[in-house]
C-alpha positions in Angstrom: -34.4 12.6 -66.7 -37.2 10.7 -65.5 -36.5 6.8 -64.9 -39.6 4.6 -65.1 -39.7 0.9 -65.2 -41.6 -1.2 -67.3 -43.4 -3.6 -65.6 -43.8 -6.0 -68.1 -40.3 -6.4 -68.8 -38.9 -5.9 -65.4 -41.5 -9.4 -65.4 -40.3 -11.0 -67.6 -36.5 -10.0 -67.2 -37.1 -11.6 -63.6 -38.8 -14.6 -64.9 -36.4 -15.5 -67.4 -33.0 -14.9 -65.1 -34.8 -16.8 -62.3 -35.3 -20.0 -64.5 -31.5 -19.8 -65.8 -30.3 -20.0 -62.4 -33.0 -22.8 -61.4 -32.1 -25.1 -64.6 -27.7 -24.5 -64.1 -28.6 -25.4 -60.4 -30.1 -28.6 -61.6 -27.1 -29.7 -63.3 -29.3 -31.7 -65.6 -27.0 -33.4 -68.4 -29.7 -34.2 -70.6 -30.9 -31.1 -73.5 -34.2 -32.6 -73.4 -34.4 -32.3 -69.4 -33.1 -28.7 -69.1 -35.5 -27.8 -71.8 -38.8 -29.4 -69.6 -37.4 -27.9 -66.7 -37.3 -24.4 -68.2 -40.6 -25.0 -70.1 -42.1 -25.8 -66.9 -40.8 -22.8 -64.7 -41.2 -20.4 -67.7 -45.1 -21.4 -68.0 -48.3 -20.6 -66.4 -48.2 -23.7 -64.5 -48.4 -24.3 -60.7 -44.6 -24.8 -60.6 -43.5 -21.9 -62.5 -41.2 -19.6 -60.3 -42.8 -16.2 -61.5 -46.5 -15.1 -60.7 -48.7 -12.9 -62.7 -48.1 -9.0 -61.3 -50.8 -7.9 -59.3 -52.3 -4.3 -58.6 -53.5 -3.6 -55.2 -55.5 -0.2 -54.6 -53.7 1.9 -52.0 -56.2 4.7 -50.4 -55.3 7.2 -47.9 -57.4 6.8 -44.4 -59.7 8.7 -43.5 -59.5 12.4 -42.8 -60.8 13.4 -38.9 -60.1 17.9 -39.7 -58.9 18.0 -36.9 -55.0 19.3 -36.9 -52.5 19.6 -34.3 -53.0 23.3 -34.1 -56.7 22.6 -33.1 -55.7 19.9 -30.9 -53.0 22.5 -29.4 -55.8 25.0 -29.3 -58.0 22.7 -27.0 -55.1 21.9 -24.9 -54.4 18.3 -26.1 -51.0 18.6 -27.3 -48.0 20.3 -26.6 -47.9 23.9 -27.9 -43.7 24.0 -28.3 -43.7 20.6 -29.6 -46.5 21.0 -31.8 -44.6 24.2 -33.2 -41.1 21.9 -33.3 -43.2 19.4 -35.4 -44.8 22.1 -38.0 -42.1 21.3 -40.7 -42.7 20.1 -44.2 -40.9 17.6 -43.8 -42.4 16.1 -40.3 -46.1 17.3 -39.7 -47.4 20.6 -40.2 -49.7 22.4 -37.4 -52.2 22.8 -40.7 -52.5 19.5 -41.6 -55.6 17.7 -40.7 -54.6 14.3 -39.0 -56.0 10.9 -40.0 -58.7 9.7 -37.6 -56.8 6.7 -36.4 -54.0 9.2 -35.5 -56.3 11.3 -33.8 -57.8 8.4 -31.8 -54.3 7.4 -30.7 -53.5 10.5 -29.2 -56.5 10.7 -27.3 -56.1 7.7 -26.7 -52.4 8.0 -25.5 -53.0 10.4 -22.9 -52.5 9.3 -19.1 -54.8 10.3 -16.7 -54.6 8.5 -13.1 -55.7 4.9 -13.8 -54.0 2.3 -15.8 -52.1 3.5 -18.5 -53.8 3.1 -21.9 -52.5 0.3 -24.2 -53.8 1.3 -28.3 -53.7 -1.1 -31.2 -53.8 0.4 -34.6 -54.1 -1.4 -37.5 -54.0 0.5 -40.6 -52.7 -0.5 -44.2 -49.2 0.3 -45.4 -48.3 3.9 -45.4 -51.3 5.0 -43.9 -49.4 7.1 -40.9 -49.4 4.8 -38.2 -46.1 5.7 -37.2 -47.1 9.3 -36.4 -50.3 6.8 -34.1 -47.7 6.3 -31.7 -44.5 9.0 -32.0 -47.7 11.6 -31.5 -48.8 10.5 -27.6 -45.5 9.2 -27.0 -43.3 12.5 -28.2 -46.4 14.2 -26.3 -46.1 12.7 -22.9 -42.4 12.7 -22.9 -42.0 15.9 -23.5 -44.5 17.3 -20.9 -43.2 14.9 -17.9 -39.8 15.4 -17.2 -37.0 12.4 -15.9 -37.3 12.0 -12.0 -34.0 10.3 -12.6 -31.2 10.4 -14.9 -31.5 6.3 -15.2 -32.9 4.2 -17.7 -34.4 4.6 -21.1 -38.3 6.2 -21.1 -40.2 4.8 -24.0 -38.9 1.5 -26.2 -39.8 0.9 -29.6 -39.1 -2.5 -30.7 -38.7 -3.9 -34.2 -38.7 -7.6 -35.5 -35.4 -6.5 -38.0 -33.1 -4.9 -39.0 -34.2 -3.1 -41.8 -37.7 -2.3 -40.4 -35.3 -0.3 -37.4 -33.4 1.5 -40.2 -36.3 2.7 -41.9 -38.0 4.0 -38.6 -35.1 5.4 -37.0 -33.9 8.1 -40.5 -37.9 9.3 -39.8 -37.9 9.8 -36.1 -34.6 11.5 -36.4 -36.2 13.8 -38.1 -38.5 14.3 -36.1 -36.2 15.3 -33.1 -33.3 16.8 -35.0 -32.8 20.9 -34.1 -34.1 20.4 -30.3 -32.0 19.0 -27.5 -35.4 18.2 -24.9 -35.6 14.3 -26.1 -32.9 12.1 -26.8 -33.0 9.3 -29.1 -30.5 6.0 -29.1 -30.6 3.4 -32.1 -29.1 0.0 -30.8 -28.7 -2.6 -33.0 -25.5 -4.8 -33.7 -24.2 -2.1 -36.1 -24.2 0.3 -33.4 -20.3 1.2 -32.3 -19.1 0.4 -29.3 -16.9 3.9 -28.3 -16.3 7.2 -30.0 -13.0 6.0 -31.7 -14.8 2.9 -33.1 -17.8 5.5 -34.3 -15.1 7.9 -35.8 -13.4 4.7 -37.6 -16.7 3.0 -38.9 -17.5 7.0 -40.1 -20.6 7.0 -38.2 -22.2 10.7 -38.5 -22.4 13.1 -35.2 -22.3 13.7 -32.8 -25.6 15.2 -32.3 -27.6 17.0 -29.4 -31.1 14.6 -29.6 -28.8 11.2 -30.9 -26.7 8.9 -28.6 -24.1 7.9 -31.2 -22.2 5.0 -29.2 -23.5 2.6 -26.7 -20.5 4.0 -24.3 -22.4 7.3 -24.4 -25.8 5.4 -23.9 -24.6 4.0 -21.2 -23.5 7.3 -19.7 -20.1 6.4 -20.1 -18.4 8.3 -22.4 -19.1 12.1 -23.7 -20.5 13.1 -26.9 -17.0 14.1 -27.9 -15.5 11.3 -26.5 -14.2 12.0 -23.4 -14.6 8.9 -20.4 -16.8 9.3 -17.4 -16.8 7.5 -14.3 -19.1 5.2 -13.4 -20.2 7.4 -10.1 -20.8 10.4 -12.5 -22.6 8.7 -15.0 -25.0 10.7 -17.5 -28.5 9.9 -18.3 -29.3 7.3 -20.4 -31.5 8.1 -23.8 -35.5 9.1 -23.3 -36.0 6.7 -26.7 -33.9 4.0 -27.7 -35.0 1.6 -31.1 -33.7 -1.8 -31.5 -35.1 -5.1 -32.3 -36.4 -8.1 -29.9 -32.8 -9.8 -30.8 -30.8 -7.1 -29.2 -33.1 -6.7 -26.5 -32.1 -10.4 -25.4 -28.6 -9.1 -25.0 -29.6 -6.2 -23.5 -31.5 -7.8 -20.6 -28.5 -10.4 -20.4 -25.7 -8.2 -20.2 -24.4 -6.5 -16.9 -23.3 -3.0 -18.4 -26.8 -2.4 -19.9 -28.7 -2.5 -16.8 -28.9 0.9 -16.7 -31.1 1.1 -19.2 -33.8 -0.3 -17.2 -35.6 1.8 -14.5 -38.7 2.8 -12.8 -38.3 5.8 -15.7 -39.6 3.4 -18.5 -43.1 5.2 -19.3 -43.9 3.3 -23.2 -43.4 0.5 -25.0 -44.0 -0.1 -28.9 -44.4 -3.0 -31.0 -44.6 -2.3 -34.6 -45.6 -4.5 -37.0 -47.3 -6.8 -34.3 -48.5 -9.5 -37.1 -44.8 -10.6 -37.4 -45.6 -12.0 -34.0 -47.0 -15.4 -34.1 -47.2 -18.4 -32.6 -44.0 -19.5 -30.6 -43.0 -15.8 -31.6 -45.2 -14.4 -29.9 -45.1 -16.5 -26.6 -41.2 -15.3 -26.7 -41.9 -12.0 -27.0 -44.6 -11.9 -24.3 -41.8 -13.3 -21.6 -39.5 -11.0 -23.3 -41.4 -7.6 -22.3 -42.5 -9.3 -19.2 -38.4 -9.5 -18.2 -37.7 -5.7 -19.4 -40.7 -4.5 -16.9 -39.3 -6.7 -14.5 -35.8 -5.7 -15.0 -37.1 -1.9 -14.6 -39.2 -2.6 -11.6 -42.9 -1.2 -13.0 -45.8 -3.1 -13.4 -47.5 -3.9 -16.8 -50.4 -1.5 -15.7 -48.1 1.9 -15.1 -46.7 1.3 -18.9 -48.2 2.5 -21.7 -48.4 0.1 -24.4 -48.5 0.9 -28.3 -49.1 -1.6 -31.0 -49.4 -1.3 -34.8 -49.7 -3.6 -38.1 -51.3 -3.1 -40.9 -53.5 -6.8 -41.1 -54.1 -6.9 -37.5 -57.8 -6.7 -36.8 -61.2 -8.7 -37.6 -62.2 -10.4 -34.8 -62.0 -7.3 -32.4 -62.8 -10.0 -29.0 -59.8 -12.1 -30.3 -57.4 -9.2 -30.9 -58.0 -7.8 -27.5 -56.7 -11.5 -26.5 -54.1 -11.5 -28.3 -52.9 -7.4 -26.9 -53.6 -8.7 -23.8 -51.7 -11.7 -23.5 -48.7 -10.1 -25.5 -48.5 -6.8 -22.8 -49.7 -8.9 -19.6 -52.5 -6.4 -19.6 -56.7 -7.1 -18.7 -58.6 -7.4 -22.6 -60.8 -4.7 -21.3 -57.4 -2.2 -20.9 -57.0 -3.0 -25.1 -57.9 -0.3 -27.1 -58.3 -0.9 -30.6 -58.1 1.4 -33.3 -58.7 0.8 -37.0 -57.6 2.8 -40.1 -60.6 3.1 -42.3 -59.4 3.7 -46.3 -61.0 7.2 -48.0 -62.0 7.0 -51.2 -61.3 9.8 -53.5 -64.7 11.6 -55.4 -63.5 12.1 -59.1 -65.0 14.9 -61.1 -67.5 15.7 -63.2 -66.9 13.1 -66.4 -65.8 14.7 -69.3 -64.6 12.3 -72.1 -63.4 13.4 -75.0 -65.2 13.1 -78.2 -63.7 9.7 -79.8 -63.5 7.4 -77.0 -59.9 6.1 -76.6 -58.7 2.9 -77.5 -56.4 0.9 -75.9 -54.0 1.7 -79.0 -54.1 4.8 -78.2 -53.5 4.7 -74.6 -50.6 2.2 -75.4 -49.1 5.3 -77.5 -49.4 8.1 -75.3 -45.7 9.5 -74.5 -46.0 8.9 -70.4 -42.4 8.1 -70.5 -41.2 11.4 -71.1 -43.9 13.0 -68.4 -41.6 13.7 -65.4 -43.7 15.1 -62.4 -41.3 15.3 -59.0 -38.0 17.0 -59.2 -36.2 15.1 -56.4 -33.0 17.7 -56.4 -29.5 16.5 -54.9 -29.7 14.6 -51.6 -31.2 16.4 -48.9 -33.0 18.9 -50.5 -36.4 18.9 -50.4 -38.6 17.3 -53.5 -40.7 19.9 -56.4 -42.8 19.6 -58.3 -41.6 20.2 -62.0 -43.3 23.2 -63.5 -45.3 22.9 -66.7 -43.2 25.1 -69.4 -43.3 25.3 -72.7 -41.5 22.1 -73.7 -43.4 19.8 -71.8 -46.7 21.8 -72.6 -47.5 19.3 -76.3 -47.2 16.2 -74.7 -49.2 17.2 -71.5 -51.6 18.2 -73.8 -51.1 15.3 -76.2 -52.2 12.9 -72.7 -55.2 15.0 -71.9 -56.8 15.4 -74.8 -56.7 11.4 -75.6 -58.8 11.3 -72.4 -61.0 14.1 -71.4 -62.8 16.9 -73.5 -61.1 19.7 -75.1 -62.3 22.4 -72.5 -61.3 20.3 -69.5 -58.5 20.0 -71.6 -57.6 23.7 -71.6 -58.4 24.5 -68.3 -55.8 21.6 -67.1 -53.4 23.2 -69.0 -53.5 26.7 -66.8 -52.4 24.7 -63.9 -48.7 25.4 -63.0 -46.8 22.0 -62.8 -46.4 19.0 -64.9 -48.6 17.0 -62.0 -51.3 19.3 -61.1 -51.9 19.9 -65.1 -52.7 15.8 -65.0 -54.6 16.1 -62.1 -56.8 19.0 -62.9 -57.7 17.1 -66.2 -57.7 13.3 -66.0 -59.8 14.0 -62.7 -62.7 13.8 -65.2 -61.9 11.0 -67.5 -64.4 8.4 -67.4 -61.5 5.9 -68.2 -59.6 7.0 -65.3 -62.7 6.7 -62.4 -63.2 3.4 -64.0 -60.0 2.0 -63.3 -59.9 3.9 -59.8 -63.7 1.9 -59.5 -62.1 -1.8 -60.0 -59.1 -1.1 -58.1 -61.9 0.2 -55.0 -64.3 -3.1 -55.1 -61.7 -5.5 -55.8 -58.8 -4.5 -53.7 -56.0 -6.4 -55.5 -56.3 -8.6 -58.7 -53.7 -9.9 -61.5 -52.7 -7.1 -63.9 -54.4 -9.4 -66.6 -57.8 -9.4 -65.0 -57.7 -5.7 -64.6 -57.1 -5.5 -67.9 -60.0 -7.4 -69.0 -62.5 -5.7 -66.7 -60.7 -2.0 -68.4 -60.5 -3.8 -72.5 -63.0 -6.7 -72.9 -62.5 -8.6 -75.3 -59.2 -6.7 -76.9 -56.2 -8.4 -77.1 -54.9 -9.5 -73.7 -51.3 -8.3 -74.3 -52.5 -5.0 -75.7 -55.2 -4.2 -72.9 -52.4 -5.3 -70.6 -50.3 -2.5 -71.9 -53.1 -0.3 -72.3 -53.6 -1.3 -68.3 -50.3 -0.4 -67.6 -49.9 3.4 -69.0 -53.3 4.2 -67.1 -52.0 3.2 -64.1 -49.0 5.2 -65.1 -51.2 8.1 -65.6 -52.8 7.8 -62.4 -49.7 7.6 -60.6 -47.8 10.9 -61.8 -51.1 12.9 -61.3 -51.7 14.6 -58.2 -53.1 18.0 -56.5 -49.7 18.9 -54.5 -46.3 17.8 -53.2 -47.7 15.4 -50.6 -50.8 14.5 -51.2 -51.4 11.1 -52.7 -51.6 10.6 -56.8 -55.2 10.2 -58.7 -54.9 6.6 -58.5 -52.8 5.3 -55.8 -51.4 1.5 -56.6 -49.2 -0.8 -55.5 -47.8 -3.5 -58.4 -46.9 -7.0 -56.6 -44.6 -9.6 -58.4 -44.6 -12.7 -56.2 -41.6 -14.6 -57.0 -40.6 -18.7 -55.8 -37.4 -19.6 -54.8 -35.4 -21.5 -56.7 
């Protein structure tokens, strides 16, 4: 069954429940108060709690074709890792790599001078995760522990939920080897393997520290103490935010996790880090190099956000005074957005109107099979049920024999793909979203319908953007028309 929300509604749902609370909360005795009050908040004043929804283009960068397996080829990456890597899941040796990720691995590498410090700043979801994990997996892997103290590369978060997020994909990426070791600290993480079998935290696991008794070198994977005088080796990569950090560096029994080992640092989402923020956080990394005993220079430093940039003199500043490092060691690299080429138009012979659109059944059009938990995602195939209102889609918006060669494509997705790729209505809306970036719904809609009904073209808007979302070429690759929707809400 495929679950879609209504945006619209979901809207309005939000709005309305939103201005209940805000008018109990009030505890206005008067009918005629709690009436103004909701009026107000309900409007399209200044002071009502809702926005309008917004639609924000989303674009994948910029291709560089060039893959790990040519960069393995040319001796620029880790042959074994690169085959560790070539998953479905993780990163295939085939697939080409975004020119900001190629930059930071070239970037990334060490030679015998400082070691290189790279900014990337790239929108949401553009891979800039893979920026750093890339040179950082690649230099870890490739040079060994001199010593079984201290964690080797640090990846710092401002939250908690950022760290979760990061640390299910990086897992990932390390699970079914035993060369790299990863820790996740945080205030969640258990103490001891009894506390860890009582909180029913999974493991344990060859490449993940599960305790921070076994971080420490303390305590076995299975449980069993050690003494301090035979104490294991710490994690290569531990994640945790700037918060426990503090403790970290405060604490006596997590000392060890500072040495002359520590080889990389990572901020992400640098643009959290502001003003007084940042000034802490500066004198916070200054403390953990100082508590390792290695200069800011032998450290690689990694940095990422997705609004950083502009002014590249004053972000080279900025890197430089948050990693102690010379503005000429910054190296900043930007994510440019790639516009997809639609093609050939091919409307159909009535052009549709926004009734029409409004009526098409994209409700029942379910793309990605998502299977039980674990299993990897399909694509649904195109049968013979779903064949009439595939068809009943296409041929509202493209012409009959782009119609029918859609309709020899093998899933649900791809069918869309193959023939809305040359509607005229859909490379319009794909057009505004490009030059404007992000607008209200309702001005999209007006730039898609003039002068229909706003509510109507609204709707019409809506199952466009629908359409645009559900059709793509493959698995992974991104839909026709990548969006975002954006509901801004105030607090009560």
């Amino acid at each position: 069954m495929a679950l879609q929300l209504d945006a619209l509604e979901l809207a309005d749902h939000l709005r309305d429940r939103l201005v209940d609370f805000a008018v109990s909360d009030t505890f206005a005795a008067d009918p005629a108060v709690r009436d103004g009050l909701r009026a107000l908040w309900s409007s399209d004043a200044t002071a009502r709690l809702v926005s309008d929804i917004w639609v924000e283009g989303v674009y994948p960068s910029t291709p560089a074709g060039v893959t790990l397996a040519d960069l393995v080829a040319d001796g620029g990456f880790p042959a074994d890792l690169a085959r560790h890597l070539d998953r479905p899941s993780v990163l295939p040796s085939d697939r080409p790599l975004y020119t900001h990720q190629l930059a930071a691995v070239q970037n990334g590498r060490r030679g015998s001078g400082a070691a290189p410090v790279t900014v990337v700043s790239s929108g949401t979801g553009s891979g800039k995760t893979e920026a750093f994990l890339l040179p950082v997996l690649a230099d870890l892997w490739t040079n060994h522990r001199t010593s079984p103290r201290g964690m080797r590369a640090l990846i710092l978060y401002p939250m908690n939920a950022l760290v979760n997020d990061q640390v299910d994909r990086l897992n990932e990426w390390l699970t079914r080897q035993d060369r790299l070791t990863l820790f996740h600290f945080t205030s969640e993480t258990p103490e001891d393997y009894r506390r860890a079998n009582n909180d029913g935290v999974p493991g344990p696991f060859p490449h993940r520290f599960r305790t921070r008794q076994q971080a420490r070198g303390l305590e076995t994977a299975a449980g069993k103490p050690i003494a301090p005088d035979a104490r294991e080796a710490q994690p290569d990569i531990v994640i945790t935010n700037y918060s426990m950090l503090e403790y970290m560096l405060s604490r006596p029994q997590d000392a060890v996790f500072f040495s002359e080992q520590l080889r990389h640092i990572v901020v992400d989402e640098a643009h959290l880090y502001a003003g007084t923020m940042a000034a802490e956080i500066m004198f916070l990394l200054r403390r953990v190099l100082r508590r390792a005993g290695v200069s800011a220079e032998e450290v690689s430093f990694y940095a990422t956000s997705a609004t950083l940039g502009g002014d590249t003199d004053r972000l080279r500043q900025f890197m430089a005074d948050l990693f102690s490092r010379a503005p000429g060691d910054i190296h900043p690299i930007p994510g440019e957005p790639h516009r997809r080429d639609f093609g050939e138009p091919a409307p159909p012979a009535v052009a549709p109107a926004p009734e029409a659109v409004t009526a098409l059944p994209t409700a029942t059009l379910k793309t990605i099979d998502v299977g039980p938990r674990g299993a990897r995602p399909e694509l649904v195939p195109l049968d013979a049920e779903k064949e009439p209102n595939v068809r009943n889609v296409l041929e509202t918006l493209v012409d009959p024999v782009r119609v029918d060669e859609a309709m020899r494509e093998a899933e649900v997705a791809t069918a869309l793909y193959a023939g809305l790729w040359h509607s005229p209505l859909l490379a319009r809306l794909e057009e505004v979203l490009w030059n404007r970036k992000r607008l209200p719904l309702v001005n999209l809609a007006t730039e898609l319908w003039p002068g229909t009904e706003p509510e109507l073209a609204t709707r019409a808007s809506l199952q466009l953007l629908r359409l645009g979302a559900l059709a793509r070429s493959g698995l992974t690759e991104y839909p026709l028309v990548p969006h975002r929707l954006h509901l801004v809400c105030r607090t009560p």
